[in-house]
C-alpha positions, -999 to 999 in steps of 0.1 A, spaced: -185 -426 -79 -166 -404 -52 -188 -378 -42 -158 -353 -35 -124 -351 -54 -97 -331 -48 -67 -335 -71 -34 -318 -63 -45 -290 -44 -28 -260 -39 -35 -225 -20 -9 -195 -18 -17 -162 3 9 -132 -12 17 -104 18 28 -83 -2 58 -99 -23 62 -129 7 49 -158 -8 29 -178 22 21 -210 10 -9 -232 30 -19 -264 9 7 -282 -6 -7 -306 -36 -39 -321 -13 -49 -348 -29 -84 -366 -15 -118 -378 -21 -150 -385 1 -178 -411 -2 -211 -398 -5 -223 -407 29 -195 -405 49 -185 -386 87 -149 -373 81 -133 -352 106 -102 -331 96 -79 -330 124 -45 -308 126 -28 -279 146 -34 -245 142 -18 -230 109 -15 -264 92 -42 -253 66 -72 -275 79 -95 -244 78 -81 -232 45 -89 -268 29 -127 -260 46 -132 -232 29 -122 -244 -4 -140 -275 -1 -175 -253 12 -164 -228 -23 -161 -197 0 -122 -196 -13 -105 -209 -45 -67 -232 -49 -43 -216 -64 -39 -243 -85 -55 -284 -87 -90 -295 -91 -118 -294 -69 -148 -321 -79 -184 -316 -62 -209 -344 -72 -194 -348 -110 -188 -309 -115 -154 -290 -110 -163 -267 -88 -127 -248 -89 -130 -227 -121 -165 -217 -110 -178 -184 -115 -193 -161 -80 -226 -170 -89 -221 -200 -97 -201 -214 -71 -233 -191 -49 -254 -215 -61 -236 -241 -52 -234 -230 -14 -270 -225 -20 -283 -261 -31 -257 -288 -20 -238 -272 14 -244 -264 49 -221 -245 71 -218 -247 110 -196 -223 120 -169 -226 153 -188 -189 166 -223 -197 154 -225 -166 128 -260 -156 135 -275 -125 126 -278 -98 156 -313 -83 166 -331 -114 141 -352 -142 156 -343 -180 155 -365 -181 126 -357 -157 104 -320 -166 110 -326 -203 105 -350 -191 72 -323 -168 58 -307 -195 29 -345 -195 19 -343 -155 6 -318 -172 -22 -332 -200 -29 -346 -213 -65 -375 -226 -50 -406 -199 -44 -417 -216 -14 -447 -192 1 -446 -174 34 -464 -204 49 -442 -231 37 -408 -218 47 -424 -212 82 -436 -249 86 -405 -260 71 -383 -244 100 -406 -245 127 -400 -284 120 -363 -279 122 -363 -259 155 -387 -285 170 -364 -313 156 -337 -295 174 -356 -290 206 -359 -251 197 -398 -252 195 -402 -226 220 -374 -205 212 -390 -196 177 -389 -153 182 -360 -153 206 -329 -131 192 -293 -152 195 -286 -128 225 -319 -146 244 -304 -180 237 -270 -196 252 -247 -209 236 -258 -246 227 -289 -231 218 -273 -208 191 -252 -233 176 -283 -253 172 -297 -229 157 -268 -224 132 -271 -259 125 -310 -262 113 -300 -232 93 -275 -251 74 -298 -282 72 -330 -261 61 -322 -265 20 -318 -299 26 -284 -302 13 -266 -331 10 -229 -323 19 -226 -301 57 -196 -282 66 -187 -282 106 -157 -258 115 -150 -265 152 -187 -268 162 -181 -272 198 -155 -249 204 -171 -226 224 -193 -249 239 -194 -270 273 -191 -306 274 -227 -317 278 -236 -293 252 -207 -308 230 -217 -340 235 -253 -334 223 -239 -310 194 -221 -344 182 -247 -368 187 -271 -341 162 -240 -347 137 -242 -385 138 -277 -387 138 -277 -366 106 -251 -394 89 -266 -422 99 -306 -414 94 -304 -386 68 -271 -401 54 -260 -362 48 -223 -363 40 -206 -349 67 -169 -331 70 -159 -318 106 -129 -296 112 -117 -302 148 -83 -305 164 -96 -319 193 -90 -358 195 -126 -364 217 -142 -349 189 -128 -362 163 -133 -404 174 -175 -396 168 -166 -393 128 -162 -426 108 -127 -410 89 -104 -388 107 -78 -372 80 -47 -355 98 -29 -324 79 0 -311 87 20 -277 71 -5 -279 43 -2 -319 37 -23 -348 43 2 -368 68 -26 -395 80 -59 -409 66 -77 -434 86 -95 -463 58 -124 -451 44 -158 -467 57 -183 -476 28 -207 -451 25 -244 -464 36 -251 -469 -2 -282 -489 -8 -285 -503 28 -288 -472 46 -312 -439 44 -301 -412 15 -305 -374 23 -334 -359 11 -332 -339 -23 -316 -307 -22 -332 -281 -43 -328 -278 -77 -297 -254 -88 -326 -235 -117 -317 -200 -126 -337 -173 -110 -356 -153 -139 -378 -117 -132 -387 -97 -108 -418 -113 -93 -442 -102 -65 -429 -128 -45 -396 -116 -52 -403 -80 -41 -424 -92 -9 -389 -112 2 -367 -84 -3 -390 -55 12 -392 -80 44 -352 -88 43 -351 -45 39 -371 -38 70 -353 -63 82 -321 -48 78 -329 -16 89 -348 -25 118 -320 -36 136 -308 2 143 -338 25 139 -323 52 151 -295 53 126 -324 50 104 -343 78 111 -310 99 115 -304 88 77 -333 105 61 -337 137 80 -314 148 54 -341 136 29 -369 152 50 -347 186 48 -343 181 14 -378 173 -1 -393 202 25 -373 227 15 -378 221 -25 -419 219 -19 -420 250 5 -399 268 -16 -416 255 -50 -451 265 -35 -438 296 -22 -422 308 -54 -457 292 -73 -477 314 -51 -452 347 -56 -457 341 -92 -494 341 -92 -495 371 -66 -478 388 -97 -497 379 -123 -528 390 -103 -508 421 -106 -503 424 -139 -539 410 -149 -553 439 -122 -529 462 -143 -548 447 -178 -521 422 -191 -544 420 -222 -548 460 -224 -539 478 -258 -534 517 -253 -540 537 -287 -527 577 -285 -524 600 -306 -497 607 -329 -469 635 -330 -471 672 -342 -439 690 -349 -430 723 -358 -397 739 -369 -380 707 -358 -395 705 -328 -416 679 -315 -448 682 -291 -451 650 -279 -475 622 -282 -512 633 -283 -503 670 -291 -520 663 -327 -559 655 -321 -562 620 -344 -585 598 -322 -622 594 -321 -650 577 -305 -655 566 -335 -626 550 -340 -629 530 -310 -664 517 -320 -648 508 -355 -621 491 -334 -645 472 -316 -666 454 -345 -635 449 -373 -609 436 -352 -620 399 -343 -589 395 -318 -602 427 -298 -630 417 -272 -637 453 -257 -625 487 -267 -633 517 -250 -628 557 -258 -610 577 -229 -613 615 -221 -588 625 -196 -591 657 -170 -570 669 -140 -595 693 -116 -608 695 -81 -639 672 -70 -657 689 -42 -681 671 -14 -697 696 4 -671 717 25 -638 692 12 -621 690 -17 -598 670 -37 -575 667 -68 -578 631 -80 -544 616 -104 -573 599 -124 -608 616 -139 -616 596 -170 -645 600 -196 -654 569 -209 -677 543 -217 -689 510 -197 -667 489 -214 -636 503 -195 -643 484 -163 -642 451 -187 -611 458 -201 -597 470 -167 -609 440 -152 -620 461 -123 -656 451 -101 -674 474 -80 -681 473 -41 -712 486 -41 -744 505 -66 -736 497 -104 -720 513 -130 -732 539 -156 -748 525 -188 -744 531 -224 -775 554 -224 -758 578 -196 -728 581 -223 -755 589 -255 -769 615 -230 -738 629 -212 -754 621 -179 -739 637 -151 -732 605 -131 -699 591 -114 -680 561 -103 -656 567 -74 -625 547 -65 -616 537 -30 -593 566 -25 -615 594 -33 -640 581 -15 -617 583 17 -607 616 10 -642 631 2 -667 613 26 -644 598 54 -669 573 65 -702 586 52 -721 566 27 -714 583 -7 -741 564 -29 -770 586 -44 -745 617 -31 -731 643 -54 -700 655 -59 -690 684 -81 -666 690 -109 -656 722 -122 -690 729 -108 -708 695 -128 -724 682 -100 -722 642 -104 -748 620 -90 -722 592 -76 -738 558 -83 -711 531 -75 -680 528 -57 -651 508 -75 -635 477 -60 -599 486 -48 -564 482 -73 -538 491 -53 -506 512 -67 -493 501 -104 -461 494 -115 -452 531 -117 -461 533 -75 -493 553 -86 -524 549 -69 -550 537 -92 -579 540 -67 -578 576 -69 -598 582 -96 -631 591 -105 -652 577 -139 -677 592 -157 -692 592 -191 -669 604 -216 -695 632 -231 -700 644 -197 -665 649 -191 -657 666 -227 -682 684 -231 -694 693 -195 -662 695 -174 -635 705 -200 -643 712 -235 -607 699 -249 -582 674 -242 -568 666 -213 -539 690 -201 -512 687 -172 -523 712 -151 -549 712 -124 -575 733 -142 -593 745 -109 -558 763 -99 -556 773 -138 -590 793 -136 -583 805 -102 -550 822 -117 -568 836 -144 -594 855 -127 -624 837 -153 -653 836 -134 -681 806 -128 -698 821 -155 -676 820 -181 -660 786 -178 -696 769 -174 -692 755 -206 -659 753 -228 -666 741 -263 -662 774 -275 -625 768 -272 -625 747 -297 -633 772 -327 -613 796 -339 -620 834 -326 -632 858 -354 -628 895 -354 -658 903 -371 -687 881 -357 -719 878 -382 -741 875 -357 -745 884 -320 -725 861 -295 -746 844 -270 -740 847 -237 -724 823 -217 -758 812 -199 -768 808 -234 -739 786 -242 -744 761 -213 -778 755 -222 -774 749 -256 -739 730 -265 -732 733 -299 -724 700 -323 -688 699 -338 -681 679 -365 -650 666 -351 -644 657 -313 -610 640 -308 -606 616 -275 -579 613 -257 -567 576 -258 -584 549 -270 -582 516 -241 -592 482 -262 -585 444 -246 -581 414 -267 -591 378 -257 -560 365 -243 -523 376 -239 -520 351 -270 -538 373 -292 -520 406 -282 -499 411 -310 -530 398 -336 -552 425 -323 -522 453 -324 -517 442 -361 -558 446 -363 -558 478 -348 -530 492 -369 -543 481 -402 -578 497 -396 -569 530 -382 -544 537 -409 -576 530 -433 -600 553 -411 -574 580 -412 -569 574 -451 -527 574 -444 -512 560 -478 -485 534 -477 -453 541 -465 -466 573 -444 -461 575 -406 -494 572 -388 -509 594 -366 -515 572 -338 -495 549 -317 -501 518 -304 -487 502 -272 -495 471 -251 -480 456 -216 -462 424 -231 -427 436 -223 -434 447 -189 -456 408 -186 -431 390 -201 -399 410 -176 -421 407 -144 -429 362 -155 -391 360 -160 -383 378 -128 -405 353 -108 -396 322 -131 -360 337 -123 -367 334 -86 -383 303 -88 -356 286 -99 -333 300 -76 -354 288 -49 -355 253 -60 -316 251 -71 -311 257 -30 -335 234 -17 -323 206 -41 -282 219 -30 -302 204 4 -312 175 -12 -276 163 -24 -264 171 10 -288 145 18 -280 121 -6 -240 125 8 -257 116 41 -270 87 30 -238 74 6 -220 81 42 -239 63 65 -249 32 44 -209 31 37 -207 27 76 -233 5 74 -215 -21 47 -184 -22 72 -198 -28 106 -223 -54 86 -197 -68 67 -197 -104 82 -232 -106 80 -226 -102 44 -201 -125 47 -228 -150 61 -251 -141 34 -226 -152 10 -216 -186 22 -256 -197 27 -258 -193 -11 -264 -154 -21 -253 -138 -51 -235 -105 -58 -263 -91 -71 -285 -105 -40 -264 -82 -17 -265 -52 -44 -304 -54 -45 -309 -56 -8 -284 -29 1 -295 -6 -28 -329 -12 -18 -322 -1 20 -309 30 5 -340 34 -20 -366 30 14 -349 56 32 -355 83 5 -389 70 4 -395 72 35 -373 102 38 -395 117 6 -433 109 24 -420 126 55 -407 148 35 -439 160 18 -461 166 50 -429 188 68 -430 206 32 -466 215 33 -469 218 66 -443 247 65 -463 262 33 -490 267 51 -473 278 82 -461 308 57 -491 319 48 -509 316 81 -485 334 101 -465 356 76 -492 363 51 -468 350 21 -483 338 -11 -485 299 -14 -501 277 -37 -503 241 -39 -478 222 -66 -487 190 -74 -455 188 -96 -433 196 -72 -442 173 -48 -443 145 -76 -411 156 -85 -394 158 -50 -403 128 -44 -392 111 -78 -355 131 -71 -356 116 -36 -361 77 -48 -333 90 -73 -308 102 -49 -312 67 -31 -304 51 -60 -272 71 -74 -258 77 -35 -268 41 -25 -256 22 -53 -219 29 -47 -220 16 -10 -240 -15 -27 -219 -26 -49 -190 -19 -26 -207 -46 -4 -216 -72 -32 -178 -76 -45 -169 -88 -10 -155 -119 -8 -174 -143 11 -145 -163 31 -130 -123 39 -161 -111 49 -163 -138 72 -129 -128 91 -134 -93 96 -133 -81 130 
């Protein structure tokens, strides 16, 4: 049975609308076995016949016949395994991979073959051929360290490495000399005779064509002479050894992904430069979108420091409303509130965790020969430093008994104690209010201004009895009460103690008024004493609204307001100004990472760009790839897979440039920065991404090529 068949052949190039035809009905068949040379001029189709026989082209019409197969109405793939399992190619300029050792150029039909042959095996298995070819000590020298007999050698045990059983040679001692022909031809004979590979050589030199066994002339695309076949070696002579079996490749298998990582580093060790060039614009990209994630991460928490200093969790009670003839008086000009009604607030609302009562005053706090007119003097109770969040620096605060007993002690914020003591140690020192003289016995840690550009560590905190009953009698008023009494002419004497203020003057008194020494000593009980605020927390910013609902519901009971009445309180929380100030940084956040990943596209274009440049100057190499038996989806894999390492690479760099410039920012410009997991997770998943979507384009652009094309670009 004829080994090869070709019946009526034919093979038309179109330029344009010009009809150019090459093979004109080539009828032949070869012996398994045989040496044939095809001999013929240049242009009379001898190379075009080559390359259909070797399934790097197709006819334009006729029947091709490989070993009992039509070959001609193959598929890519198929016709790739084909090239892979049952034909060698020696080519006229050698075709050998640039920058690649002997050995991984003679191993490259390996990387598609059916066969998973280990690491060790395909090294034993050319190492033989190289030795065999009297290339043993060339094993790791690159095709521009060898000359030229030496290369084509080379390209020879690389078409002879799967064993297959039919070997292409177009013009194989073309470029060489005519000792190194000679020993070229002799390999070629040896092959027939020994390994009884079928051989077909494409020549048009006479000399070279007497060592084959058949010489077939063509001429302007017909066969004009064919020499009588020799019988093939048949049963007498040696048979080539088995080629590999043509089974499907199936999965991705470690082995797999070990041969096309190598073939990848491969690939782009060749130009390193180009390489690292590539992924700077990764590097730029997955920096920029992990400083500026970490920096925006680190703004946001520097603000929610902020608000939690400001009490993100803080309820504010007032008092209601009064009006009169139309008019309004503003909040707190009715006296509603209690100490009371904080305690009650405190034990029947379960979302509430703290709740304190607060007295407010506005006077002059003397030390010794200064003086100063604090924004804050509060009466309260110890729970206002929980709910305020706010630690102390030094000494303790005052204690529950101090409030029962209106003890005359203090707690002094940062700013006071600038202003009062400028350097001295103001522990165990006293400091006077509206001639109370406080025993100071801690110092409050330091707040900064609040959202209103106020200065909360001017302030000064007491026990709420001591400041209502000692220091002002009433409820809090706007002006500063030291300049108030000054104004007025009232003596020390008779603003020592106020409560008096709060009952009404009568014009015939019962009995005889004490005097105002009388008065200080002996404070008189009222039956009603009205706070100013009350400040209560509740146990997360979750719980807010729960404890506001709480709050409501119980004080409209306490103040027995019937259903469908106003109430005489109001109740306010921070959530808008929490939930304005997260979207603002959220808001910034975002814009931050929508330009650093702007940089990461630009990136990605980088990439698409220079693996596009990549494809053409590499397209004969793909080429090569083709004929020695890859598929398309070979050449998409290992393409899209250089891509793919890039961005990895690109990413790890990438993530140590990106931290390494967060830190930078907070070392040297004191910014905000907190580590984000995430976003480094995420860069680096939108990196491997942007090598996949901007490298796959160039990839398949490079596996549609056709092989016998590829081959002829210059």
């Amino acid at each position: 049975m004829e080994f090869l068949e070709l019946r009526n052949l034919y093979k038309t190039y179109y330029l344009g609308e010009i009809e150019v035809p090459v093979l004109r009905g080539v009828s032949l068949t070869v012996v398994r076995g045989e040496f044939v040379a095809l001999m013929g001029t240049s242009g009379s189709g001898k190379t075009t016949l080559m390359n259909i026989l070797g399934c790097l082209d197709r006819p334009t019409s006729g029947q091709y016949w490989l070993d009992g197969e039509e070959v001609s109405r193959l598929s890519a793939d198929a016709r790739a395994l084909v090239r892979n399992h049952k034909l060698g190619f020696v080519f006229q300029n050698f075709n050998l991979l640039p920058r690649t050792s002997a050995l991984d150029n003679v191993a490259m039909p390996l990387t598609y073959t059916a066969e998973h042959l280990s690491d060790q095996e395909v090294r034993l298995r050319v190492e033989d051929l190289l030795h065999r070819f009297g290339l043993g000590d060339r094993l790791d020298h690159e095709p521009s360290q060898l000359s030229g007999g030496q290369q084509q050698r080379v390209a020879m045990a690389r078409a002879l490495v799967n064993y297959p059983p039919l070997l292409f040679a177009d013009e194989p001692t073309g470029n060489l000399d005519s000792q190194t022909t000679e020993e070229v031809l002799q390999i070629l004979r040896q092959l027939n005779q020994t390994e009884g590979i079928t051989i077909i050589l494409v020549t048009h030199d006479a000399n070279v064509a007497r060592h084959a066994r058949r010489i077939i002339r063509i001429h302007d695309g017909l066969i004009v002479d064919d020499t009588a076949p020799f019988p093939s070696p048949g049963a007498e002579g040696p048979q080539p050894q088995a080629a590999l079996e043509s089974k499907p490749l199936s999965g991705w298998s470690a082995f797999r992904l070990q041969r096309l990582f190598r073939l990848v580093l491969n690939g782009l060790g060749r130009n390193v430069m180009r390489a690292a060039l590539t992924t700077l614009g990764i590097i730029i990209g997955v920096a920029a979108v992990i400083a500026m994630m970490e920096i925006g991460r680190g703004s946001s928490s520097s603000i929610q420091r902020t608000i939690a200093n400001m009490g993100a969790n803080t309820i504010l009670v007032l008092p209601g409303t009064a009006a009169s003839g139309g008019v309004s008086h503003g909040t707190g000009s009715v006296m509603t509130l209690t100490p009371q009604d904080s305690e009650a607030v405190l034990a029947g609302c379960s979302a509430v965790r703290a709740s304190a009562p607060v007295v407010r005053a506005r006077t002059q706090v003397i030390y010794g020969n200064r003086n100063w007119v604090p924004t804050f003097i509060y009466g309260t109770t110890p729970d206002f430093l929980s709910i305020r969040e706010w630690g102390l620096v030094a000494g303790g605060a005052f204690s529950d008994q101090d409030v029962r007993n209106a003890g005359k002690v203090c707690l002094l914020g940062q700013r006071l104690v600038r202003e009062l003591f400028q350097g001295e140690a103001p522990l165990g020192k006293e400091v006077r209010v509206q001639n109370v003289a406080f025993r100071v016995v801690g110092i409050l840690s330091s707040k900064g201004a609040n959202m209103m550009g106020m200065d909360q560590d001017d302030i000064l905190l007491a026990p709420w009895t001591t400041i209502k009953f000692r220091v002002t009698g009433a409820s809090a008023t706007t002006a500063n009460q030291s300049a108030a009494a000054a104004t007025s002419g009232s003596s020390t004497s008779q603003t020592v103690n106020t409560l008096n203020q709060i009952y009404p003057t009568l014009k015939n008194n019962l009995y005889p008024l004490p005097s105002a020494t009388q008065t200080a000593d002996t404070p008189q009980p009222v039956r009603f004493t009205n706070v100013d605020s009350i400040l209560a927390a509740a146990h997360s910013a979750k719980e807010v609204r729960p404890a506001i609902t709480q709050i409501t519901k119980l004080l409209r009971e306490r103040h027995r307001i019937r259903p469908g009445q106003p109430t005489d309180f109001n109740v306010t929380d921070m959530t808008e100004m929490t939930k304005a100030l997260a979207a603002t940084a959220a808001t910034m956040t975002n814009l931050l990472l929508a330009v650093a990943l702007i940089s990461l596209v630009v990136g990605g274009v980088g990439i698409m760009n220079i693996m596009l440049v990549t494809v053409t100057e590499r397209t004969r190499e793909i080429g090569l790839r083709l004929a020695v038996g890859a598929h398309r989806r070979n050449i998409l894999q290992q393409f899209l897979a250089e891509s793919v390492v890039l961005c990895f690479c690109g990413g790890g760099a990438g993530i140590v440039v990106g931290r390494g410039a967060s830190y930078l920012m907070t070392v040297l410009f004191r910014w905000p920065t907190e580590l984000s997991l995430d976003a480094i997770v995420a860069a680096f998943a939108v990196s491997a991404a942007v090598g996949i979507i901007f490298g796959y384009y160039p990839a398949w652009k490079a596996s549609r090529l056709d092989p016998i094309m590829a081959l002829r670009y210059e």
